[in-house]
C-alpha positions in Angstrom: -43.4 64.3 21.8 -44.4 63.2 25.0 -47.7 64.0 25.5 -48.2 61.8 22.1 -47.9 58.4 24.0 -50.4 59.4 26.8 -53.5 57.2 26.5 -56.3 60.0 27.9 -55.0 62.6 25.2 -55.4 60.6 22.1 -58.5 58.7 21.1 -61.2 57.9 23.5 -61.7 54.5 24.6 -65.5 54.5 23.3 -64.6 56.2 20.2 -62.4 53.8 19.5 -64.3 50.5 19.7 -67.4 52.2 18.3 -65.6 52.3 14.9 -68.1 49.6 12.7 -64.1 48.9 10.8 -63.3 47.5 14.8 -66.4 46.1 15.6 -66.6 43.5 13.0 -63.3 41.8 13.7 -63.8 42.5 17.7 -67.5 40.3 16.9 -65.5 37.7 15.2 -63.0 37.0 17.5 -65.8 37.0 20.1 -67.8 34.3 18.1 -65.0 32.2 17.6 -63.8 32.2 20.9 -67.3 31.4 22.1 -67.2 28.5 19.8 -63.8 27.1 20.9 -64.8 27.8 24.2 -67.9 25.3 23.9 -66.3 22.8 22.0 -63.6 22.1 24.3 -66.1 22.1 27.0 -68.9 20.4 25.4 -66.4 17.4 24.6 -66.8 13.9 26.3 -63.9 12.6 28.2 -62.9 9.4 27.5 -63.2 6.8 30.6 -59.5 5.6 31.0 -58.5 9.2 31.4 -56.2 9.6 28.6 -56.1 12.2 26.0 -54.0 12.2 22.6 -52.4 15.6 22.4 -50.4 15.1 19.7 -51.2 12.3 16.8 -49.0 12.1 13.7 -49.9 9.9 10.7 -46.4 8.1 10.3 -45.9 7.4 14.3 -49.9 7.2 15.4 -50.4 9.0 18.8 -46.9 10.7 20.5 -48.5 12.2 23.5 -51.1 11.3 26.0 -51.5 13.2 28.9 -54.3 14.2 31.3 -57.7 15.2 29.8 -57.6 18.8 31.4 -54.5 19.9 29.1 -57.2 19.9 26.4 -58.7 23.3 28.2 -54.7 25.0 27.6 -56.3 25.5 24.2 -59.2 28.2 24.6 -57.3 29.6 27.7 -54.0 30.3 25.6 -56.5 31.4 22.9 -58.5 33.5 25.1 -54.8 35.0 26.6 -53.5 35.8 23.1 -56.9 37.8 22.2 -56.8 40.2 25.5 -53.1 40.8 25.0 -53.2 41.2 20.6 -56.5 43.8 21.1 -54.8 45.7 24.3 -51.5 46.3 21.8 -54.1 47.0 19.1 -55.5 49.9 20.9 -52.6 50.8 23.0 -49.4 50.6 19.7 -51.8 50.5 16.6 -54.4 53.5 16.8 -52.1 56.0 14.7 -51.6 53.9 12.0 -55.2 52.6 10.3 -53.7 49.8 8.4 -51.8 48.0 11.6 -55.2 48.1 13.5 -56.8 46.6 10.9 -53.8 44.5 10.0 -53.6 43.5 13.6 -57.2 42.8 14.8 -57.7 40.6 11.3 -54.7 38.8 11.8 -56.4 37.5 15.5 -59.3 36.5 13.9 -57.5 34.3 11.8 -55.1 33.0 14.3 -58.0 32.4 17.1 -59.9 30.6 14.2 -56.8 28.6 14.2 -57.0 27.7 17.5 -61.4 27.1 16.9 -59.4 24.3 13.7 -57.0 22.9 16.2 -60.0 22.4 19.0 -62.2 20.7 16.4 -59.7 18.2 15.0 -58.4 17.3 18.8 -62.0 16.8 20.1 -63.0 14.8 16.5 -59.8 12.9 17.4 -60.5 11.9 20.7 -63.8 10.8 20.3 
């Protein structure tokens, strides 16, 4: 029972992320995270160095901060995908359907973040 949860017994590292079903999700969080990456970057800042975090369509803008708080975004993003794909391989490599069920559901979410990145630097503009 205990030699179960040692890592170098089970799978191999390689043989694990050579799988094409791991791959393809592992490629798409990669290309969205590139993209949400150069969107926040590529953004221009605005001259009176104020940035509208939080806009609602009843009250108008509820919270300007600092222009840097816009890069929280891919870093939170970037933070969520090493620790969601570490628990993938580390929890989720007995059970087929929680690897996949895991690794899809980051796509999604980072692609969330990619949504919220867009409309923030759209707004801001």
């Amino acid at each position: 029972m205990i030699q179960s949860f040692f890592l170098w017994q089970r799978e191999s590292w390689r043989a694990f992320w050579r799988q094409r079903s791991v791959m393809t999700p592992l490629f798409s969080i990669a290309v969205i995270l590139i993209i949400t990456w150069v969107t926040v970057i590529t953004a221009p800042i605005s001259s009176d160095n104020s940035f509208a975090l939080r806009y609602s369509i009843y009250v108008g803008i509820n919270w300007l901060t600092e222009p840097f708080y816009f890069y929280l975004l891919p870093i939170v993003a970037t933070i969520f995908v090493v620790i969601n794909v570490f628990l993938s391989y580390t929890l989720a490599r007995r059970s087929l359907v929680l690897k996949y069920l895991w690794l899809w559901a980051t796509v999604f979410i980072v692609g969330g973040f990619l949504w919220l990145a867009w409309l923030l630097r759209s707004f801001n503009t």
